[in-house]
N, CA, C and O atoms as a GROMACS GRO file, in nm:
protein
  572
    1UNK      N    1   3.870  -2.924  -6.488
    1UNK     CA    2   3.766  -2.982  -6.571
    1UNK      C    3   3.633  -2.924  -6.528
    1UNK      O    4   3.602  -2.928  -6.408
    2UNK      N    5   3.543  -2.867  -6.627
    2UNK     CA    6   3.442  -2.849  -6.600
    2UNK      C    7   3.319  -2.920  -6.552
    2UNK      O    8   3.297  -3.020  -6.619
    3UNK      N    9   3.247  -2.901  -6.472
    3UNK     CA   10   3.179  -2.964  -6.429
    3UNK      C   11   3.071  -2.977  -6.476
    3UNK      O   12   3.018  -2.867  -6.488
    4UNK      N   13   2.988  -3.083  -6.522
    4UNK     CA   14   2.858  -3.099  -6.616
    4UNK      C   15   2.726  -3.114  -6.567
    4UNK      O   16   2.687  -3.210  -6.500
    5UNK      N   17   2.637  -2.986  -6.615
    5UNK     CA   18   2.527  -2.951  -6.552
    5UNK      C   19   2.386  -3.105  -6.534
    5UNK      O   20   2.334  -3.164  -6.628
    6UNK      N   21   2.365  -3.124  -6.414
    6UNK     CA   22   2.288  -3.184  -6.411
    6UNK      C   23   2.140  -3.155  -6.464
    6UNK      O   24   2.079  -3.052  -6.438
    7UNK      N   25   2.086  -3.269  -6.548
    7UNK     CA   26   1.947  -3.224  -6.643
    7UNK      C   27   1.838  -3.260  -6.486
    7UNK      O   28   1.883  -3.284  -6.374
    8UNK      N   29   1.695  -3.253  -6.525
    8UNK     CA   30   1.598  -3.270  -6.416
    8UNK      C   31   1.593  -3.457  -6.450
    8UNK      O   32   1.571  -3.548  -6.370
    9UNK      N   33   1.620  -3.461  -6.580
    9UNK     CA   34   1.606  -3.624  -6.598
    9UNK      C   35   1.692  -3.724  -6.558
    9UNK      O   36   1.664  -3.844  -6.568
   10UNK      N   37   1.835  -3.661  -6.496
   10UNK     CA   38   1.880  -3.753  -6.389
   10UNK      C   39   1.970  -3.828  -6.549
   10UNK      O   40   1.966  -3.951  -6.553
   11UNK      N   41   2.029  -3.771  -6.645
   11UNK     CA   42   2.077  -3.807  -6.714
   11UNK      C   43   2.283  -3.757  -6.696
   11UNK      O   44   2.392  -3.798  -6.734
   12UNK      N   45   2.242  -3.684  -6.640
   12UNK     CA   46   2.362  -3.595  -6.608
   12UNK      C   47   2.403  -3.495  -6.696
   12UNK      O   48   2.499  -3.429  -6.654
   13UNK      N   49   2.345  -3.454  -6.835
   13UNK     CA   50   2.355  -3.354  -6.889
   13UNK      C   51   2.407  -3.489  -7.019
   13UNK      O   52   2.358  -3.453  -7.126
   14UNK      N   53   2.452  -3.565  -7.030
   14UNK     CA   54   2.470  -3.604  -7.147
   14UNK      C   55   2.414  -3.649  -7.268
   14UNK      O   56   2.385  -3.767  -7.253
   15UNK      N   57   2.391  -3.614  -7.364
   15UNK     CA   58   2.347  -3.563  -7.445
   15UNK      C   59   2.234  -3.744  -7.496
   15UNK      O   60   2.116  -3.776  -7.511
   16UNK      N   61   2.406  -3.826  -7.504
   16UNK     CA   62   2.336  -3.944  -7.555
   16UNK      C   63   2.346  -4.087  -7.414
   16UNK      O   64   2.407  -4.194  -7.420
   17UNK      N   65   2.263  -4.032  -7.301
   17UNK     CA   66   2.268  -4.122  -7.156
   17UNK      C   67   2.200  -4.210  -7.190
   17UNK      O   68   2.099  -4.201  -7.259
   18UNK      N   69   2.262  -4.333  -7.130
   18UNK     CA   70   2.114  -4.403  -7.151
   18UNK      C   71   2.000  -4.404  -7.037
   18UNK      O   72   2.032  -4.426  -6.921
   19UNK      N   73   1.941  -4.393  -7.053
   19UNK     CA   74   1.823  -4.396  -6.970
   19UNK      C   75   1.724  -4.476  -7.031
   19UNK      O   76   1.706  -4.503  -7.150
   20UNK      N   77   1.634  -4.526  -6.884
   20UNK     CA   78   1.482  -4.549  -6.887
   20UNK      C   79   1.396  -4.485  -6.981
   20UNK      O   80   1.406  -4.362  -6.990
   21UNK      N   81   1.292  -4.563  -7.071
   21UNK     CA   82   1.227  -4.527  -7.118
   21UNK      C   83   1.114  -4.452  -7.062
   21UNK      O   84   1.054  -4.522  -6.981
   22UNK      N   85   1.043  -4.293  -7.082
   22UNK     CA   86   0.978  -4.246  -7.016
   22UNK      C   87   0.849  -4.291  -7.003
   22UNK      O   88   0.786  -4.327  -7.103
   23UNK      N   89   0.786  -4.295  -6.862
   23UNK     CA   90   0.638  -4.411  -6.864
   23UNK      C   91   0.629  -4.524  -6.901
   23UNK      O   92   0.542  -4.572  -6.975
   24UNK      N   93   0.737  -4.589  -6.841
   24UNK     CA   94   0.760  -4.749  -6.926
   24UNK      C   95   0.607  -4.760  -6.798
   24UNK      O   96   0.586  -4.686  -6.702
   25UNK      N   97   0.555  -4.832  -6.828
   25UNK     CA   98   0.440  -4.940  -6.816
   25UNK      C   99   0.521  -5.057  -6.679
   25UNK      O  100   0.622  -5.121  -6.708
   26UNK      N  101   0.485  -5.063  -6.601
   26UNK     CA  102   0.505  -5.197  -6.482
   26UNK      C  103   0.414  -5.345  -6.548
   26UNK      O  104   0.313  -5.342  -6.618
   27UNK      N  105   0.496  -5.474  -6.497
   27UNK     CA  106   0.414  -5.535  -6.586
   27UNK      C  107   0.247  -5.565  -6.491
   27UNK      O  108   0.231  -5.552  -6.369
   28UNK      N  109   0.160  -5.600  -6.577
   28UNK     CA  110   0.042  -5.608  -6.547
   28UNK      C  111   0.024  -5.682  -6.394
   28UNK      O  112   0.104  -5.769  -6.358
   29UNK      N  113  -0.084  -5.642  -6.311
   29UNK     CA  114  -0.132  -5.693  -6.233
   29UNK      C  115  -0.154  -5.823  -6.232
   29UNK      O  116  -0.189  -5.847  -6.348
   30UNK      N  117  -0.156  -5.942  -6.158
   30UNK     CA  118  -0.258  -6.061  -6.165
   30UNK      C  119  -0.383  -6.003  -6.188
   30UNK      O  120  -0.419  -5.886  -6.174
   31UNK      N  121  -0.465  -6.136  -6.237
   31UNK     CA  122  -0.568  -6.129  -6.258
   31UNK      C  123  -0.698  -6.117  -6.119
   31UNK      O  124  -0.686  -6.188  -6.019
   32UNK      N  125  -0.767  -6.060  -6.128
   32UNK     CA  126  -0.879  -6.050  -5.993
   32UNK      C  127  -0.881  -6.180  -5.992
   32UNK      O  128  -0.879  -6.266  -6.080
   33UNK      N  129  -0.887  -6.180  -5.834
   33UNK     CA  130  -0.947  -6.379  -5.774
   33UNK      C  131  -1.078  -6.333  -5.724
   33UNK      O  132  -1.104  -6.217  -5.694
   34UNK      N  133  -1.150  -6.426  -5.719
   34UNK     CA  134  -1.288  -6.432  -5.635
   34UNK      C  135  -1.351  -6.406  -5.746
   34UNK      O  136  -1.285  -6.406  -5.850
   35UNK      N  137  -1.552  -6.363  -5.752
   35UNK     CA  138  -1.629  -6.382  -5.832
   35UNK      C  139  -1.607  -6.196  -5.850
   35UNK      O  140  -1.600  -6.096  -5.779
   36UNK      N  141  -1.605  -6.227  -5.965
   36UNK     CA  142  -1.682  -6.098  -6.086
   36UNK      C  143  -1.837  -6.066  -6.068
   36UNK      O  144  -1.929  -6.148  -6.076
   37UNK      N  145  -1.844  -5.951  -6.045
   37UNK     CA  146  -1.989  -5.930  -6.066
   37UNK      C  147  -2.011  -5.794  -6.154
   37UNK      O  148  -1.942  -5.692  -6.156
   38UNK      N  149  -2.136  -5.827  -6.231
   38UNK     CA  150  -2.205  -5.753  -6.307
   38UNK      C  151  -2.320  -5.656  -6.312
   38UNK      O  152  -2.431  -5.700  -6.341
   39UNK      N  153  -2.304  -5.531  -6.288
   39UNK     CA  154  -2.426  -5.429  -6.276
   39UNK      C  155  -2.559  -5.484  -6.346
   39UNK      O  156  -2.671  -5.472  -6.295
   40UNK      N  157  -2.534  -5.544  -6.467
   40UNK     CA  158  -2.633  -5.583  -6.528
   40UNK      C  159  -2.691  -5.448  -6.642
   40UNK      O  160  -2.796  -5.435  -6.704
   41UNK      N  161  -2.554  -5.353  -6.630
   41UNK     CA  162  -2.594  -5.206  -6.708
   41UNK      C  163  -2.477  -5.236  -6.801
   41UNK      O  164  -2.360  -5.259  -6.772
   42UNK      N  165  -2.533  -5.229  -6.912
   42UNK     CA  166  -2.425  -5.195  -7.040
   42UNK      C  167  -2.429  -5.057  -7.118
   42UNK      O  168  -2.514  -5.042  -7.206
   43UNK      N  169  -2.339  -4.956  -7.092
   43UNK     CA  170  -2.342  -4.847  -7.188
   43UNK      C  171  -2.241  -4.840  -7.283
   43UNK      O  172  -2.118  -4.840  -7.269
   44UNK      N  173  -2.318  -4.836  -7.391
   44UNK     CA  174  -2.207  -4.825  -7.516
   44UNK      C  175  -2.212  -4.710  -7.589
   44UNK      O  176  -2.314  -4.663  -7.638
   45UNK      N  177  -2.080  -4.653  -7.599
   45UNK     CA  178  -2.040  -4.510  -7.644
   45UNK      C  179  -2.116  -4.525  -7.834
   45UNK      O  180  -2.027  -4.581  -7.897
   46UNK      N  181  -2.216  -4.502  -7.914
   46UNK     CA  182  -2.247  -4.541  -8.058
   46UNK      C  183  -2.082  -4.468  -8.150
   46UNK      O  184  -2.006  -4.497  -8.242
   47UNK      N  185  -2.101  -4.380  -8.063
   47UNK     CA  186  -2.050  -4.258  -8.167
   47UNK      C  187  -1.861  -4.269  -8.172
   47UNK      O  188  -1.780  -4.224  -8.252
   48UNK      N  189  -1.843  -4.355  -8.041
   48UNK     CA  190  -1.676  -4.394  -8.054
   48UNK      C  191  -1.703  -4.539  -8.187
   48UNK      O  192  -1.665  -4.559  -8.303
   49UNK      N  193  -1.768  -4.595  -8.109
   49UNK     CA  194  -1.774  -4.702  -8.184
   49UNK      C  195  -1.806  -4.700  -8.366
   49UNK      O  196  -1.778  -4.793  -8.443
   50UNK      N  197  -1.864  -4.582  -8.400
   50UNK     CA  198  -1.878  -4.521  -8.512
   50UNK      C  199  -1.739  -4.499  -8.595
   50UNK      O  200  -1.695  -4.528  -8.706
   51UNK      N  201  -1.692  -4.426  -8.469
   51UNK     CA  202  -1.530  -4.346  -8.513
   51UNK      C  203  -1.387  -4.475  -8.546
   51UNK      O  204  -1.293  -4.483  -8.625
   52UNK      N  205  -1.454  -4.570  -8.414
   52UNK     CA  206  -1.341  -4.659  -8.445
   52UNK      C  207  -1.393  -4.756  -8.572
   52UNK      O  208  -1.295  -4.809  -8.624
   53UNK      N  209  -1.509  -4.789  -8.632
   53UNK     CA  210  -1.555  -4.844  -8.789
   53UNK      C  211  -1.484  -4.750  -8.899
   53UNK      O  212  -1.464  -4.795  -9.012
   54UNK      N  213  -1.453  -4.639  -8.871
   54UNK     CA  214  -1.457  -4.541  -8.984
   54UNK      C  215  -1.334  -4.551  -9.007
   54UNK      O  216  -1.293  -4.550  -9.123
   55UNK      N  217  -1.212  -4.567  -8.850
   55UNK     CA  218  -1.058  -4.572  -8.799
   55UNK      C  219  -1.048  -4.710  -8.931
   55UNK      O  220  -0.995  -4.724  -9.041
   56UNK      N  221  -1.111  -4.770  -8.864
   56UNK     CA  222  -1.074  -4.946  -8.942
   56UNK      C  223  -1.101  -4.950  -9.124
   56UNK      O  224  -1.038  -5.024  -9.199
   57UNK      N  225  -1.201  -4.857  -9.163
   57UNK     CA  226  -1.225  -4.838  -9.286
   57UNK      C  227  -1.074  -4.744  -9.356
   57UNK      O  228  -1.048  -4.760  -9.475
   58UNK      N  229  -1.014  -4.682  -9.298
   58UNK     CA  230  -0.939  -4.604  -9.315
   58UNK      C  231  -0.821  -4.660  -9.313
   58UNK      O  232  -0.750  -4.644  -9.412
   59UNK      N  233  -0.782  -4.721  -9.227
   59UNK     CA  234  -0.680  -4.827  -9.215
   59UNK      C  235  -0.669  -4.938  -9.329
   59UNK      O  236  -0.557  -4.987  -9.347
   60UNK      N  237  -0.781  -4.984  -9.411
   60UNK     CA  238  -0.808  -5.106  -9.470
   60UNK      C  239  -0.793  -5.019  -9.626
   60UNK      O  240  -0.755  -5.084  -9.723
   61UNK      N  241  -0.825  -4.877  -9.642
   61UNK     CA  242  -0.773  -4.843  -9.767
   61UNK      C  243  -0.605  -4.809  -9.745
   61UNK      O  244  -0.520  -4.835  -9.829
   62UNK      N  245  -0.578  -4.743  -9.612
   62UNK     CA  246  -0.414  -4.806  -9.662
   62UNK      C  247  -0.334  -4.879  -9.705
   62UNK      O  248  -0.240  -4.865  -9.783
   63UNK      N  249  -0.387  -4.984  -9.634
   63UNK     CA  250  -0.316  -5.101  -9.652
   63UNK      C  251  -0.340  -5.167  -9.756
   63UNK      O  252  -0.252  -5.243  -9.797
   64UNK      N  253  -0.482  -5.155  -9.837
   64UNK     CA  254  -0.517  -5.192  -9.961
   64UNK      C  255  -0.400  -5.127 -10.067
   64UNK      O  256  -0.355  -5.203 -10.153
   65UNK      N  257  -0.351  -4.984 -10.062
   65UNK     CA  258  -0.305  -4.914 -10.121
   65UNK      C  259  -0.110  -4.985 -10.105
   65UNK      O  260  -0.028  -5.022 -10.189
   66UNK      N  261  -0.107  -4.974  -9.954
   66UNK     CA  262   0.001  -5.033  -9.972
   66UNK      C  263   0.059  -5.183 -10.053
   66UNK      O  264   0.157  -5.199 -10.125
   67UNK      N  265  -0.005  -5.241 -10.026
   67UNK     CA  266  -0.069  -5.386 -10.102
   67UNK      C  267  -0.027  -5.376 -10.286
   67UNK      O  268   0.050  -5.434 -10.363
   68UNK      N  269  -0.108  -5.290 -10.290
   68UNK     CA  270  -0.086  -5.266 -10.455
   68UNK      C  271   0.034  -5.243 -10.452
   68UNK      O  272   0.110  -5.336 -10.479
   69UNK      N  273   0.089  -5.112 -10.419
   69UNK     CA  274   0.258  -5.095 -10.426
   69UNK      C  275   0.356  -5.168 -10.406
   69UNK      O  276   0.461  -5.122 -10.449
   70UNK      N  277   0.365  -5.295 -10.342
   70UNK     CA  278   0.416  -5.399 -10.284
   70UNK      C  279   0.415  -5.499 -10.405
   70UNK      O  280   0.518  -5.563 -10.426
   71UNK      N  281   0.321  -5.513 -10.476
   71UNK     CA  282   0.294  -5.618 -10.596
   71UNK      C  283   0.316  -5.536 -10.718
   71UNK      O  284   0.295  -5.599 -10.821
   72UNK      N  285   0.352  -5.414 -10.734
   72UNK     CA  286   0.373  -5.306 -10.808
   72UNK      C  287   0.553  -5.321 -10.820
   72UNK      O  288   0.612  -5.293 -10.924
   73UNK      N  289   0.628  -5.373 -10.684
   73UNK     CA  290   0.747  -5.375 -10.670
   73UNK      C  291   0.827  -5.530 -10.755
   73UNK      O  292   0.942  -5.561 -10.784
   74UNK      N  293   0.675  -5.605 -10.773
   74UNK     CA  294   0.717  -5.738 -10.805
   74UNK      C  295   0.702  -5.739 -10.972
   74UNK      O  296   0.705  -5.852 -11.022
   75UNK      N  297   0.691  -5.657 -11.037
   75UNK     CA  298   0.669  -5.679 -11.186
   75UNK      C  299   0.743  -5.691 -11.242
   75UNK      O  300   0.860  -5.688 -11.204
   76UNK      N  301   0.707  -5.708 -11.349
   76UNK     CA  302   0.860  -5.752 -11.476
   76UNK      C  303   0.905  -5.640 -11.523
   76UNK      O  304   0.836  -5.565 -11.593
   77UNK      N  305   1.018  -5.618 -11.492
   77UNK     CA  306   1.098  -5.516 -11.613
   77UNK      C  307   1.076  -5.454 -11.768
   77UNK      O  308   1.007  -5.528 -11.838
   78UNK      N  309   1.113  -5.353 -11.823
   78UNK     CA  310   1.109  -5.323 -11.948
   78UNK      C  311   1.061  -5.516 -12.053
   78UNK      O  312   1.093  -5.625 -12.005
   79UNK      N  313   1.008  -5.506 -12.148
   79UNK     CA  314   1.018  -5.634 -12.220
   79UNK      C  315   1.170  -5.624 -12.222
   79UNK      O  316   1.245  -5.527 -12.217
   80UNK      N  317   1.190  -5.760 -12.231
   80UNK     CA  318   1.330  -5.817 -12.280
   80UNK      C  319   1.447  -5.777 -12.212
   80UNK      O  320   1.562  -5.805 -12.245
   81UNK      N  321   1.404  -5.696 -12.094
   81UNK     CA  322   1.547  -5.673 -11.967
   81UNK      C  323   1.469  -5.714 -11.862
   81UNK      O  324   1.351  -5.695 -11.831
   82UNK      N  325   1.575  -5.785 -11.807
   82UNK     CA  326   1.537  -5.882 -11.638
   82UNK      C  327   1.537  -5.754 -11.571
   82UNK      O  328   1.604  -5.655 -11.601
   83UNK      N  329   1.436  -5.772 -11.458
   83UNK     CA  330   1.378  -5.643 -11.359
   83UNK      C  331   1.514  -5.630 -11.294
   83UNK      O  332   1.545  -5.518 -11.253
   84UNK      N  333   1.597  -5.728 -11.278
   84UNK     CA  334   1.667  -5.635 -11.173
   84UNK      C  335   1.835  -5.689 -11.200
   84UNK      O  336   1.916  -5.742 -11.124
   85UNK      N  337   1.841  -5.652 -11.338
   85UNK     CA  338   1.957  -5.629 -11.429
   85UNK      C  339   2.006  -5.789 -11.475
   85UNK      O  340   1.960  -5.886 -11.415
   86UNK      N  341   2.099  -5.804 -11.580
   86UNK     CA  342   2.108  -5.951 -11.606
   86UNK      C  343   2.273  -5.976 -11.552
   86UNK      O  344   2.347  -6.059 -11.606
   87UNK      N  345   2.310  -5.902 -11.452
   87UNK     CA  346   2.413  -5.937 -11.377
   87UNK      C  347   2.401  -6.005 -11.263
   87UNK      O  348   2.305  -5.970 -11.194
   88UNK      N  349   2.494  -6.121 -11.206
   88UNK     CA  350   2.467  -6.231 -11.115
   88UNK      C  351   2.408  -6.101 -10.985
   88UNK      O  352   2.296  -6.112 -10.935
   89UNK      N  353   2.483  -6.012 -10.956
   89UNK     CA  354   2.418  -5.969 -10.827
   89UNK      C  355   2.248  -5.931 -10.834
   89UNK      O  356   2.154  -5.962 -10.760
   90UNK      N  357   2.257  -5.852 -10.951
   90UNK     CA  358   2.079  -5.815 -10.966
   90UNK      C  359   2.023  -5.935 -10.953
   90UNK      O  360   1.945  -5.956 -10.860
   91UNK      N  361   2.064  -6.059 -11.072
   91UNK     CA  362   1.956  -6.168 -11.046
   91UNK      C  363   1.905  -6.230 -10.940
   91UNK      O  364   1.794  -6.278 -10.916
   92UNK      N  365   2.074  -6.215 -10.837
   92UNK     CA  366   2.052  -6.301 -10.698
   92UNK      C  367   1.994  -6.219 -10.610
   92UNK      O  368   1.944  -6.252 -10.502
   93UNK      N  369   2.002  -6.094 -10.665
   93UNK     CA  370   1.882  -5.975 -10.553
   93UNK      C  371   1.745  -6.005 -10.591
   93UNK      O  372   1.661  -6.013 -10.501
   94UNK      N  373   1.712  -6.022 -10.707
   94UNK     CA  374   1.545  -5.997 -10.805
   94UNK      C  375   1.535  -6.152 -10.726
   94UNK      O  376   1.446  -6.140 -10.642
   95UNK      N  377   1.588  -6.278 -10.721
   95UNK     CA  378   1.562  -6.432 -10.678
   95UNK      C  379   1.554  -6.437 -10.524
   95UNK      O  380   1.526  -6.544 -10.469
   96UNK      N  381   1.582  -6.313 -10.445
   96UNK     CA  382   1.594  -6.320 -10.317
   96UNK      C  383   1.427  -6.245 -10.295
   96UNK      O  384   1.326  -6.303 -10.254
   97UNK      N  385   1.438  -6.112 -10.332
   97UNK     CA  386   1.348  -5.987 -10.314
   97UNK      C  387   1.250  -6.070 -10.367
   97UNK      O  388   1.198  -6.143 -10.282
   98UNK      N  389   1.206  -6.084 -10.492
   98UNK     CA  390   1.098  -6.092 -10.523
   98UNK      C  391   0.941  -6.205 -10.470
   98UNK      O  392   0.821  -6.195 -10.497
   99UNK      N  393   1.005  -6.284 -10.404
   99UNK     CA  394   0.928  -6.404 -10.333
   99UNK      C  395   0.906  -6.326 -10.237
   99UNK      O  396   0.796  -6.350 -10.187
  100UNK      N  397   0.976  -6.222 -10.175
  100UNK     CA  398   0.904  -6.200 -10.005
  100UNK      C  399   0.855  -6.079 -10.042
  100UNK      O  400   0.767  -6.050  -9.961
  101UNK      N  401   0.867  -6.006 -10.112
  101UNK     CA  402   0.788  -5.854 -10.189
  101UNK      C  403   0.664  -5.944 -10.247
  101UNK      O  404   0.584  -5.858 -10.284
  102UNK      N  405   0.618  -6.051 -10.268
  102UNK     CA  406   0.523  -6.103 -10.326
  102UNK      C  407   0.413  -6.108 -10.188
  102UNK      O  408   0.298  -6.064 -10.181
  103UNK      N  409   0.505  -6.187 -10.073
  103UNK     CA  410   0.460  -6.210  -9.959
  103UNK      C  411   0.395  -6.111  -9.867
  103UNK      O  412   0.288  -6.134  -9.809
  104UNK      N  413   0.463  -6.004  -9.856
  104UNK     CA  414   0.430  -5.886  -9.806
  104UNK      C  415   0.335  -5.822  -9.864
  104UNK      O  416   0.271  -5.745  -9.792
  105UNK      N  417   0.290  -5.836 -10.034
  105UNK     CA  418   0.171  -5.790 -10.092
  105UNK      C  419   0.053  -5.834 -10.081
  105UNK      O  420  -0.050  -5.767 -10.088
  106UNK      N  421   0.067  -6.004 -10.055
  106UNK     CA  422  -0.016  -6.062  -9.996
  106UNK      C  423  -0.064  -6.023  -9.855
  106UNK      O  424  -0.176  -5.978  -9.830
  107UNK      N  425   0.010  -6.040  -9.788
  107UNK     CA  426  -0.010  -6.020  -9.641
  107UNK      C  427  -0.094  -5.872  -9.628
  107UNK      O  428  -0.205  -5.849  -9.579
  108UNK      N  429  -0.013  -5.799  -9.680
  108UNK     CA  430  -0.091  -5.692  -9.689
  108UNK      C  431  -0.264  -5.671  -9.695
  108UNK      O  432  -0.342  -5.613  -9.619
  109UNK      N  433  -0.286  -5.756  -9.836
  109UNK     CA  434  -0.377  -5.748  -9.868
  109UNK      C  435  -0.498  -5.801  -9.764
  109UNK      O  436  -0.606  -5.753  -9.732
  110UNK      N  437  -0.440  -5.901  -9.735
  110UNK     CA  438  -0.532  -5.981  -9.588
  110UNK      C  439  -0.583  -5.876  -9.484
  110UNK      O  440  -0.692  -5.859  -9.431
  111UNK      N  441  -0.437  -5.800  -9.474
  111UNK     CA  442  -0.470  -5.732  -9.344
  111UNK      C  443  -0.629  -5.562  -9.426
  111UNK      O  444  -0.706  -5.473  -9.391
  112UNK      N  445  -0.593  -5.609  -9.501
  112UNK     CA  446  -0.674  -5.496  -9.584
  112UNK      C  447  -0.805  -5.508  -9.584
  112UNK      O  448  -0.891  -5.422  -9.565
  113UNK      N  449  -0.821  -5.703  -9.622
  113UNK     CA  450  -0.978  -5.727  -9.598
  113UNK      C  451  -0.993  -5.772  -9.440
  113UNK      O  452  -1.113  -5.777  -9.410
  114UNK      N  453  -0.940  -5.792  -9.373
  114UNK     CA  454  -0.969  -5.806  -9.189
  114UNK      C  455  -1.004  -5.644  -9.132
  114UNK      O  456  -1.095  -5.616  -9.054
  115UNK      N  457  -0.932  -5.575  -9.177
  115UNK     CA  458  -0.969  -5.413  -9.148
  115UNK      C  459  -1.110  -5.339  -9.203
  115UNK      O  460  -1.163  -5.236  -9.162
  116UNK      N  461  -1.148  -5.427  -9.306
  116UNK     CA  462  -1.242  -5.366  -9.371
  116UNK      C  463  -1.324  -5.455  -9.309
  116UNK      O  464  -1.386  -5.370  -9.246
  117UNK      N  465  -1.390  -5.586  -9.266
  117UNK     CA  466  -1.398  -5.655  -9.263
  117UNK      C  467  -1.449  -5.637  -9.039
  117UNK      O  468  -1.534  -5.672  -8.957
  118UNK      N  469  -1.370  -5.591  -9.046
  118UNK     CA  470  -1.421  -5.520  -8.874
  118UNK      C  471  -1.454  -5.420  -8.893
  118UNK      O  472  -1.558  -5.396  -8.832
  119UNK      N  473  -1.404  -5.309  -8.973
  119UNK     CA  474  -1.530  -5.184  -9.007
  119UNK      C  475  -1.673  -5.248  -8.979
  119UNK      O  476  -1.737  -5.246  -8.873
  120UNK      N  477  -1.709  -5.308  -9.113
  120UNK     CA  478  -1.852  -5.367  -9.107
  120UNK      C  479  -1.870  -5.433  -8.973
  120UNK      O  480  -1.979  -5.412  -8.921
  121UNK      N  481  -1.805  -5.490  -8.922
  121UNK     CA  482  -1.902  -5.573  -8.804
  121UNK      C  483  -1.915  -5.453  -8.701
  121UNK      O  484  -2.018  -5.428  -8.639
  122UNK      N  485  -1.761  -5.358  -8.689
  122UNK     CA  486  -1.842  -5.279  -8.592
  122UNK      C  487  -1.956  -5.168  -8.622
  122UNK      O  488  -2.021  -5.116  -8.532
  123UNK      N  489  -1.975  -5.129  -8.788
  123UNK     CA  490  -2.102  -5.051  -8.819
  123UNK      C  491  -2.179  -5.128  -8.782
  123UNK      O  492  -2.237  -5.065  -8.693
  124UNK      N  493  -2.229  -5.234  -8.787
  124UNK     CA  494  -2.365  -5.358  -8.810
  124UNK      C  495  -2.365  -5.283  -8.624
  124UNK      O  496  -2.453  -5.222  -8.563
  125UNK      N  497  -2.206  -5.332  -8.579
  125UNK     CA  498  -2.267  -5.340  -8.369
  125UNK      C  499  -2.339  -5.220  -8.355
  125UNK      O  500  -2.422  -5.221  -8.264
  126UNK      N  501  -2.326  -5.100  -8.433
  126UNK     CA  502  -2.398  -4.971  -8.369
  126UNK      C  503  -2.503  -4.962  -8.428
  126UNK      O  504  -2.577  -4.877  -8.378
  127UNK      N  505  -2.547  -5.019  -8.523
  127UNK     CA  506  -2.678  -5.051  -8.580
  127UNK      C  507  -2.754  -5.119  -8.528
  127UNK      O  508  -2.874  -5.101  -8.547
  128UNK      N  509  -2.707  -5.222  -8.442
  128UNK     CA  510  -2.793  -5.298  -8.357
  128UNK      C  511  -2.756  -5.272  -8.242
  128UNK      O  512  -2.762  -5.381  -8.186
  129UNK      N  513  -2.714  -5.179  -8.149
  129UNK     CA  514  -2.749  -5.129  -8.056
  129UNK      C  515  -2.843  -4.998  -8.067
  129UNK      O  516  -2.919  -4.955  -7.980
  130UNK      N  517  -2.821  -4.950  -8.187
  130UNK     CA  518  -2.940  -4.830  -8.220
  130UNK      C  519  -3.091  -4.851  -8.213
  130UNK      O  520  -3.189  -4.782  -8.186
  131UNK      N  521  -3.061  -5.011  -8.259
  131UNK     CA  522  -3.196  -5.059  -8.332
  131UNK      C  523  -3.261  -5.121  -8.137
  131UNK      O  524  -3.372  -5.102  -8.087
  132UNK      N  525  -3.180  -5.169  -8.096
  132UNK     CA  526  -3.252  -5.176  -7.954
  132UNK      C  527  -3.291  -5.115  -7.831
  132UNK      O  528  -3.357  -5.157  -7.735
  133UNK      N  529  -3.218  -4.966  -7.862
  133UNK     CA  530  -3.248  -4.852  -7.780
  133UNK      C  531  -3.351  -4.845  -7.837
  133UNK      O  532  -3.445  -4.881  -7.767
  134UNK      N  533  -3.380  -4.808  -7.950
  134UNK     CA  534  -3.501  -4.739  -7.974
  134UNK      C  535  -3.649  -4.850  -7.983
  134UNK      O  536  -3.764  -4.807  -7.972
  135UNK      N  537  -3.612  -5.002  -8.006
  135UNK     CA  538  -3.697  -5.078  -7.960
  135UNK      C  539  -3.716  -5.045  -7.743
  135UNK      O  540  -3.823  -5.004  -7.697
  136UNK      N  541  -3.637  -5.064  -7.686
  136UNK     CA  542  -3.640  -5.051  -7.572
  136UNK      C  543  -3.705  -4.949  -7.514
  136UNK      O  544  -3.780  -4.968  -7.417
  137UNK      N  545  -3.678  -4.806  -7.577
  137UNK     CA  546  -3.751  -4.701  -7.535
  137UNK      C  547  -3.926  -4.713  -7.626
  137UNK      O  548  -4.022  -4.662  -7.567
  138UNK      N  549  -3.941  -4.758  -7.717
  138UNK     CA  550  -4.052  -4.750  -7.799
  138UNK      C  551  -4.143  -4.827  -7.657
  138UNK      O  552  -4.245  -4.778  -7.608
  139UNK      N  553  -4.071  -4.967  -7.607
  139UNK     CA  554  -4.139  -5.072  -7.487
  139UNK      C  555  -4.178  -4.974  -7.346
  139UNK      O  556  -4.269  -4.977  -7.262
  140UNK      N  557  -4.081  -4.903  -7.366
  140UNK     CA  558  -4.091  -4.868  -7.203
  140UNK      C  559  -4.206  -4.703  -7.238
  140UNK      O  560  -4.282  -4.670  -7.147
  141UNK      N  561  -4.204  -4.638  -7.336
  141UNK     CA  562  -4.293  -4.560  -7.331
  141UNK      C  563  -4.465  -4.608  -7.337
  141UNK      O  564  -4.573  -4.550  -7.330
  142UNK      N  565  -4.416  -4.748  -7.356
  142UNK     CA  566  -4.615  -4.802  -7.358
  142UNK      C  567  -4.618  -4.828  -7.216
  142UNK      O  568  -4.730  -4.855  -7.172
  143UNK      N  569  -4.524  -4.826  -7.132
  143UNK     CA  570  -4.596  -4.889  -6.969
  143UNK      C  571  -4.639  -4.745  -6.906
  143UNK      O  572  -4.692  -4.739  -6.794
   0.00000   0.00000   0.00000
């Protein structure tokens, strides 16, 4: 019998081993004991924070999009033929499907205005950290 080449991953060469997931994560640390302290310095990246409003704007037309398609899945059939045939299995599929394809369009949609919905708050946050750098520096160039 031939002998089967060992991989570097400690799988033994087989194709479907099971193994450890790679970089699994250890679970988290406790939490720090004792007092927290604060530099009293806050730097905020504008321009990530820009990217991640734009991430969330982008995200919120997907899901808007998906949303539609989802309630697109729930419509009525041709006039005068049941959407999902007038045989007991279609009906009991169209009476099963169609309440949670309703649900999922909904849901969707939520997640559509919460995405859009943190866009704006995080544009507004870099707007008002813009707006206080440049108050801050306007203060500190009069001393």
């Amino acid at each position: 019998m031939a002998v089967e080449p060992q991989l570097q991953d400690g799988t033994g060469g087989y194709r479907n081993a099971p193994t450890a997931a790679p970089g699994t994560p250890s679970a988290p640390s406790a939490p720090l004991s004792g007092t927290v302290t604060f530099s009293g310095v806050l730097v905020v990246d504008s321009e990530e924070l820009a990217r991640a409003a734009a991430a969330f704007g982008l995200a919120a037309e997907a899901a808007a999009s998906a949303a539609a398609v989802a309630q697109e899945q729930t419509g009525a059939g041709a006039p005068g033929v049941p959407e999902w045939g007038s045989d007991p299995l279609g009906q009991a599929f169209g009476n099963s499907y169609v309440p949670v394809a309703s649900e999922v369009g909904t849901a969707l949609q939520e997640v559509a205005q919460f995405f859009t919905a943190m866009s704006g708050q995080l544009s507004a946050t870099v707007a008002a950290f813009a707006a206080t750098e440049q108050a801050n520096n306007e203060l500190a160039s009069g001393l």
